[in-house]
MARKENU-235022 format. One record per residue: residue in one letter; x, y, z of N, C-alpha, C in turn. Coordinates in steps of 0.2 Angstrom, whole numbers, plus 2048, in hexadecimal, padded with zeros to 3 digits. Layout:
REM MARKENU-235022
aXYZXYZXYZ...
END
This chain:
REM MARKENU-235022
x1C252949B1C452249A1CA52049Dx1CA51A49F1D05184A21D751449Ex1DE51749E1E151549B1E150D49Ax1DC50A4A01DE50249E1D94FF497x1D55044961CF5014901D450148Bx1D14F84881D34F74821D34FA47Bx1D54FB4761D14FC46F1CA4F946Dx1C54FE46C1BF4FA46B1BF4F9464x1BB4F54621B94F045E1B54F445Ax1B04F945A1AD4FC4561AD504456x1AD50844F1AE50C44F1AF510454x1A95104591AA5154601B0515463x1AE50E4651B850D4691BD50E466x1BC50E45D1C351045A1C451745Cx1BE51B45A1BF5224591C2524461x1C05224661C052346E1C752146Ex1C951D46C1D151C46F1D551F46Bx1D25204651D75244601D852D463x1D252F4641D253446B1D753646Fx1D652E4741DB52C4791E252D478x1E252B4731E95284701ED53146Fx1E853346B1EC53C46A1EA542471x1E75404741E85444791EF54147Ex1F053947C1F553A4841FC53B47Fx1FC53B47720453A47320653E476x20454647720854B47920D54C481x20B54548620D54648B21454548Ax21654048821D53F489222545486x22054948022554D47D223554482x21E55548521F55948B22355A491x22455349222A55149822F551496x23255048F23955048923955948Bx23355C48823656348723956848Dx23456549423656949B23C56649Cx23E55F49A24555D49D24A561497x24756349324D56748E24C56F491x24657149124757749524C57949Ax24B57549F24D5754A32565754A2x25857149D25E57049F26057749Ax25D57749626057E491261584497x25B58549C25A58949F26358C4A6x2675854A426E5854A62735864A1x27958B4A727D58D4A227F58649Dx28458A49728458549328A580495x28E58149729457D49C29157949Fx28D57C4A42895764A728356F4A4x28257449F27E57249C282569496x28756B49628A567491290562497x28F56549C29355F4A128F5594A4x28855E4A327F5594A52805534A0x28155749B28155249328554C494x28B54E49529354B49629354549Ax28E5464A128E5414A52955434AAx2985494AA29D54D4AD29C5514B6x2945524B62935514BB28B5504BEx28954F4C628554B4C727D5504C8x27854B4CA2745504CA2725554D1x2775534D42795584DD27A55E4D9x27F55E4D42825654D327D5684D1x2795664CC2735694C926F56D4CEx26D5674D326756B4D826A5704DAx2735734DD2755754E127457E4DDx27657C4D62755804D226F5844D2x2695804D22645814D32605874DAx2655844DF2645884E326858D4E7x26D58D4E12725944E326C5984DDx26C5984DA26659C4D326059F4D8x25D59D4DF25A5A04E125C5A54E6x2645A94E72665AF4E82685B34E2x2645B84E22665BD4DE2705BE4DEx2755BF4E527B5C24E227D5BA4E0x27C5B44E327F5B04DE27B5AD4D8x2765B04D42745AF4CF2795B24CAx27A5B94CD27E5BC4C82865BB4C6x2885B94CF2905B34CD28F5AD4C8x2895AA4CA28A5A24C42895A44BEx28B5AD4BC2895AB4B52935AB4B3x2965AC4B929D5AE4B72A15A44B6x2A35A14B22A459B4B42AA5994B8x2AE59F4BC2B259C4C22AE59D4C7x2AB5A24C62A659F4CE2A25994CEx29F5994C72995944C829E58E4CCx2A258B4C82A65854C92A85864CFx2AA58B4D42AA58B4DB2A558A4DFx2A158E4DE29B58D4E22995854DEx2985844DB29557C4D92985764DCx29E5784DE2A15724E22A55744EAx2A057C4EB2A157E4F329C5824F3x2965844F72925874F829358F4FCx29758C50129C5915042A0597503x2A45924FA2AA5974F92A859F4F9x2A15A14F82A15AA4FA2A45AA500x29F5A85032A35A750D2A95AA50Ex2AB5A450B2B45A350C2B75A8508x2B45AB5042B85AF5022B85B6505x2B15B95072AF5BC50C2B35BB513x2B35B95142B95B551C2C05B951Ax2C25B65142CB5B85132CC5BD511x2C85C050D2C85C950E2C55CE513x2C35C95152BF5CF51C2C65CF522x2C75CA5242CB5C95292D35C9528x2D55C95212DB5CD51E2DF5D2520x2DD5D85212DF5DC5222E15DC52Ax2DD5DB52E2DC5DA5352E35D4537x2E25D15342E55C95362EB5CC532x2EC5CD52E2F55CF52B2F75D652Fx2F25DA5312F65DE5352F95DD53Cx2F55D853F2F85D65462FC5D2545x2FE5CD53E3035C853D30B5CF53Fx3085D753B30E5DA53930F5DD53Fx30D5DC54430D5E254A3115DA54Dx30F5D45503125CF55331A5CF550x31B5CE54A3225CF5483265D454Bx3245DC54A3255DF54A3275E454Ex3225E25533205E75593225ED55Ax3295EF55D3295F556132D5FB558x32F5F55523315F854D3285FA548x3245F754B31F5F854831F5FE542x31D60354831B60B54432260D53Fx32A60A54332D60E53D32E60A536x32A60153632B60053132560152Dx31E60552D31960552D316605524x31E60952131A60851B31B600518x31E5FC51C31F5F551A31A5F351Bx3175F55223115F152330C5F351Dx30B5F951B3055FC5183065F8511x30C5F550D30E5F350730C5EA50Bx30C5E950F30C5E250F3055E250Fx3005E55132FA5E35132F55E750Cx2F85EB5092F55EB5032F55E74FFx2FD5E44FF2FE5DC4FA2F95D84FDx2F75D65032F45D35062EB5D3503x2E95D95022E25D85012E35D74F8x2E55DA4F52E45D84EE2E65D14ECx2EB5CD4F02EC5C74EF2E75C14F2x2E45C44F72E05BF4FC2DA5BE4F8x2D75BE4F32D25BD4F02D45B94EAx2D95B84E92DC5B34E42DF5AC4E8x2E05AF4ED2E45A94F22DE5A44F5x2D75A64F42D25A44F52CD5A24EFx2CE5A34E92CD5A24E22D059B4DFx2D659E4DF2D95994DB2D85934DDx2DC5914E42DC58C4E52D55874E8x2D05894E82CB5874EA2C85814E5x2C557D4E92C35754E52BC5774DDx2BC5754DA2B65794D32B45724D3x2AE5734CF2AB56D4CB2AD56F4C4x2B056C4BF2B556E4BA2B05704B4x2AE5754B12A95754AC2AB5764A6x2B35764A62B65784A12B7573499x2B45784952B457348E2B856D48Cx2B95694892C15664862C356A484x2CA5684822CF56E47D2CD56C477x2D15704722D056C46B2D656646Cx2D55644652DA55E4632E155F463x2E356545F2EA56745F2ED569463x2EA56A46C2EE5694712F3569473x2F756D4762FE5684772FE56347Ex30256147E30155948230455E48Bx30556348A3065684902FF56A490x2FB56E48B2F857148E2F156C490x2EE56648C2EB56148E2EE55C497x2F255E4982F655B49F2F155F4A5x2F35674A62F156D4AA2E856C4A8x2E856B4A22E056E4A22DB5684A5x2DE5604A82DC55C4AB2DE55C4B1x2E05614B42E25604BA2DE5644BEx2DC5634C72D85674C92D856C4CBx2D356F4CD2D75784CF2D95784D7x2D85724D92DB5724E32DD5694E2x2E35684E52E75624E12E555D4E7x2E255F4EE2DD55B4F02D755A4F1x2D355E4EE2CC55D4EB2C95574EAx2C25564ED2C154E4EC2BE54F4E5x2C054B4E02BD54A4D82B65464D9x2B154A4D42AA5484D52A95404D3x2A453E4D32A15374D22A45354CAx2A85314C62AC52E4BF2B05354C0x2B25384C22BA53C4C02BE5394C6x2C55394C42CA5384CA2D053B4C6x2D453D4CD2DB5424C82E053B4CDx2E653B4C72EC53A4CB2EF53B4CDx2F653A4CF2F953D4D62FD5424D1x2FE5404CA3035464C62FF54B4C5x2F854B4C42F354F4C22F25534C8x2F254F4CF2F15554D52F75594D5x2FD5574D530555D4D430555F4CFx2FF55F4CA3005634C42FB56B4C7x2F85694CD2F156D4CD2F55724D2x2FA5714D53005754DA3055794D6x3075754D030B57A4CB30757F4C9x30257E4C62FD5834C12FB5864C4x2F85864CB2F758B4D12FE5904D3x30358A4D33095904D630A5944D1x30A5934CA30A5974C330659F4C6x30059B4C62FB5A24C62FB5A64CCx2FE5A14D02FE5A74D53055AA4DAx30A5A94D63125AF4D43105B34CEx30A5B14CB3085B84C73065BE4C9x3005B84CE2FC5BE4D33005C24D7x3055BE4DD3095C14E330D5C74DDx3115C64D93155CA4D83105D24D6x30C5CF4D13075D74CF3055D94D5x3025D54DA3005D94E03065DC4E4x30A5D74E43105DF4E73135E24E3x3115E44DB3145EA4D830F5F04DCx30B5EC4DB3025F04DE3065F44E4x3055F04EB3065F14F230A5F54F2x3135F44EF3195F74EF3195FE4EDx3155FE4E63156044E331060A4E8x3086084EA30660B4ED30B6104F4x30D60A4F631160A4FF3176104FCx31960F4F63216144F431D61A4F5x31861C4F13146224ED3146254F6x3106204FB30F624501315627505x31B62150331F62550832462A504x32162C4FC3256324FA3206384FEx31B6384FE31563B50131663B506x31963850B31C63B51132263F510x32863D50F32F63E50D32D64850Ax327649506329650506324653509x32165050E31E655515320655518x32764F51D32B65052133164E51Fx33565251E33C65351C34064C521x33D64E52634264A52C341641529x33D64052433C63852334163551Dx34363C51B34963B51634D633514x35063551B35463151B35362B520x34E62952634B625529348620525x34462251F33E61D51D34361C515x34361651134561350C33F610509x34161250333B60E4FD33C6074FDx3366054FC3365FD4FE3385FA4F6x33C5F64F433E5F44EE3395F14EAx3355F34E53335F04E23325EA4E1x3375EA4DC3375E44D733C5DF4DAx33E5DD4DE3405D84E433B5D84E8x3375DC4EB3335DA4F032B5D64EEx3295D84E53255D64E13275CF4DFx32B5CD4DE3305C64DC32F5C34E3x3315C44E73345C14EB32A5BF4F0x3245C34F03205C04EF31B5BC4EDx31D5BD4E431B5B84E031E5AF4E3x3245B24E53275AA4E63225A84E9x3235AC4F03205A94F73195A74F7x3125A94F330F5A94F130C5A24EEx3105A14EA31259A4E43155944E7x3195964EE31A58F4F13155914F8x3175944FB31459350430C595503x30B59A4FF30259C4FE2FE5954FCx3015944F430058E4F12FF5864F3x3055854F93015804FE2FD580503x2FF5865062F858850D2F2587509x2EF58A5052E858C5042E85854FFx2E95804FC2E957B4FB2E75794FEx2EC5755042EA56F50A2E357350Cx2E357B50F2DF57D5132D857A50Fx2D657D5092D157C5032CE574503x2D25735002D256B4FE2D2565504x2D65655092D756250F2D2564513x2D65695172D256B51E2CA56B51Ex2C856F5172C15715182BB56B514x2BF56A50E2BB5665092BC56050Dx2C255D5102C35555112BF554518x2BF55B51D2C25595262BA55C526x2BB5655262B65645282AE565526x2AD56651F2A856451B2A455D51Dx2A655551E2A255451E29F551525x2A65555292A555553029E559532x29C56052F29856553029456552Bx29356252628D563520288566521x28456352627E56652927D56B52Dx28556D53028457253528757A531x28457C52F28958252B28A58852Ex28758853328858C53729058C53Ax29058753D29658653F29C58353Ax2995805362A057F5322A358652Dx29D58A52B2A059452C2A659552Fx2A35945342A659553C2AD59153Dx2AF58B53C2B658B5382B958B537x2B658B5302B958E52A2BE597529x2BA59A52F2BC59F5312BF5A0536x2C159C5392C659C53E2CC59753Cx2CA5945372D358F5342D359452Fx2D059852B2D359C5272D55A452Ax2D45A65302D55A95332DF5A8535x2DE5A25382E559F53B2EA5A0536x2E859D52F2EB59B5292EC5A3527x2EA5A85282EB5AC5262F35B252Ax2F25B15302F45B45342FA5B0533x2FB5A75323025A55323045A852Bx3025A85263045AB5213085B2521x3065B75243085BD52630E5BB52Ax30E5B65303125B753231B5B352Fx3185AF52A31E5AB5273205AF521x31B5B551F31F5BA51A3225BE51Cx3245C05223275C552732F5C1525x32E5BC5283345B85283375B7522x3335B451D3375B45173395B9513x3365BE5133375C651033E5C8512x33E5C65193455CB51D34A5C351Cx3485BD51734E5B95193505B9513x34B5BE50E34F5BC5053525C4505x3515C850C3535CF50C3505D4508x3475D55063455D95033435DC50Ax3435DB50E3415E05163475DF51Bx3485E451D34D5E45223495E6528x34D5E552F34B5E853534D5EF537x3495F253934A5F853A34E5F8542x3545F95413565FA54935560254Dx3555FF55235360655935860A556x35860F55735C61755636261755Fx36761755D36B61756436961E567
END
C-alpha cells in the first residue's frame, strides 16, 4: 500500500490502515535508538559536551575516524590525548618529531656552543640532553591547543580555581564555534602552563643531574686522573634553574610555535596537503628545538650553574 492511501471507510480499510499504521509506529523510535546508540557508543566527556552543544559535529566525525586506528583507538580512551588529537590530528606526529629529533638537535646545539671544550665538558652535555628527552614530551603535551572535555567544577569553587579551569591549554589557540577566551583568560593559559612546566624542568633535571653525577663518580673510580679534572654538576641549582627556564623561554616558544605558527599559519595554509605540512612542522620544530639548546647553554652559564672549561696551559 501506498503511504498516501487514505483511511478506508469500511472495516477492510480500517483494518488495512490499522496495519499500516503499526508496522511504520516503529520507525521513528528506531532512528531515536541508533542516534542514542551511537552517541553512548562515545566516550562519556564527549558524549556530554555532544549534549552541552560544547562542540561541533566536525569533532565527532574526527573522532570517528581516529577509532579507525588501532594505536589511536587505544590513546582516545586516555582524555589528554583524546582532547589533542580532537583538536590536531597530527599531535602524535608532532610529538613523534620532537622526541625523535631531540637528541640529535640538542646535541649539535651542545657541540656548536661548545666545540673544541666539547669532550671535556661531556658530562654536561650527557645531563643536558637527558633533561632534554624526558622534558621534550611535556614540552610538546602541555602546551598544545585541546578541544576542552573537561567537566564543570562544582559550585564551591574557589574563584582561582574556576579562573584556570576556563582558561585554554595554548593561550593562542583558535576557540571552537560559541566558545571564545579573553585576553585575561589567554595569560591565564601561560601562567598555568609555566606552573606545570617549572615542575616538569626541575624533576627532569633532578632526573638528568643525578643520572650525569652517578656516571661521573663511575668514571672518577676507573680513572683516578679525573679526580680533580671533572666536578659534579650542582644539583639543586642546576634543577631550579631549569625549571625557571622551562616556565618562561620553553613556555613561550612552544606556545607561539603550537598555537601561532602551526594552527594559525600553517594549518590552514596546508590542510589539504599533509604531506607537506608534516613536513613543516618538522622543520620549524626542528629549528625551535636547536634554538632552544642553544639559548640554554647561554642562560645556564649566565645564572652560573655551568662554567666554561678552559684550555689547560
Amino acid at each position: 500500500m501506498g503511504e498516501g492511501n487514505p483511511v478506508g471507510v469500511g472495516s477492510r480499510g480500517a483494518a488495512s490502515s490499522s496495519a499500516q499504521l503499526n508496522l511504520q509506529a516503529p520507525a521513528r523510535p528506531r532512528g531515536t535508538e541508533a542516534a542514542s546508540a551511537k552517541r553512548t557508543s562515545l566516550p562519556s566527556d564527549l558524549a556530554a559536551a555532544v549534549e552541552g552543544g560544547r562542540v561541533t559535529g566536525e569533532i565527532v566525525r574526527r573522532f570517528n575516524e581516529l577509532e579507525g586506528s588501532a594505536l589511536f583507538r587505544w590513546l582516545l580512551q586516555f582524555r589528554g590525548f583524546r582532547e589533542r588529537l580532537l583538536a590536531d590530528d597530527l599531535f602524535l606526529a608532532k610529538l613523534a618529531m620532537e622526541c625523535g629529533v631531540g637528541v640529535i638537535a640538542k646535541t649539535a646545539a651542545e657541540y656548536e656552543k661548545r666545540r673544541e671544550n666539547f669532550l671535556k665538558e661531556i658530562d654536561i652535555v650527557v645531563a643536558d640532553v637527558v633533561m632534554a628527552i624526558v622534558a621534550d614530551f611535556m614540552l610538546v603535551y602541555l602546551p598544545a591547543p585541546t578541544v576542552s572535555l573537561q567537566p564543570p567544577l562544582a559550585r564551591n569553587a574557589g574563584a582561582i580555581a574556576n579562573f584556570f579551569h576556563n582558561c585554554p591549554d595554548n593561550a593562542f589557540q583558535i576557540a571552537l564555534a560559541g566558545r571564545s577566551y579573553s585576553l585575561l583568560q589567554r595569560l591565564g593559559a601561560i601562567v598555568r602552563n609555566g606552573t606545570k612546566l617549572f615542575a616538569v624542568g626541575t624533576s627532569a633535571s633532578l632526573i638528568g643531574t643525578g643520572v650525569t653525577n652517578a656516571l661521573i663518580k663511575a668514571r672518577k673510580a676507573v680513572d683516578k686522573d679525573l679526580v680533580d679534572e671533572v666536578e659534579d654538576i650542582p644539583v639543586v641549582s642546576t634543577s631550579v634553574a631549569y625549571g625557571v627556564y622551562m616556565a618562561i623561554s620553553s613556555n613561550l616558544r612552544y606556545q607561539i610555535l603550537a598555537g601561532v605558527i602551526e594552527q594559525r599559519m600553517l594549518e590552514p595554509l596546508l590542510h589539504n596537503h599533509k604531506i607537506l605540512l608534516s613536513a613543516m612542522c618538522f622543520a620549524v620544530r626542528s629549528g625551535n628545538t636547536f634554538l632552544g639548546s642553544l639559548l640554554w647553554v647561554d642562560y645556564a652559564r649566565w645564572v652560573g650553574v655551568q662554567k666554561v672549561q678552559e684550555e689547560a696551559a
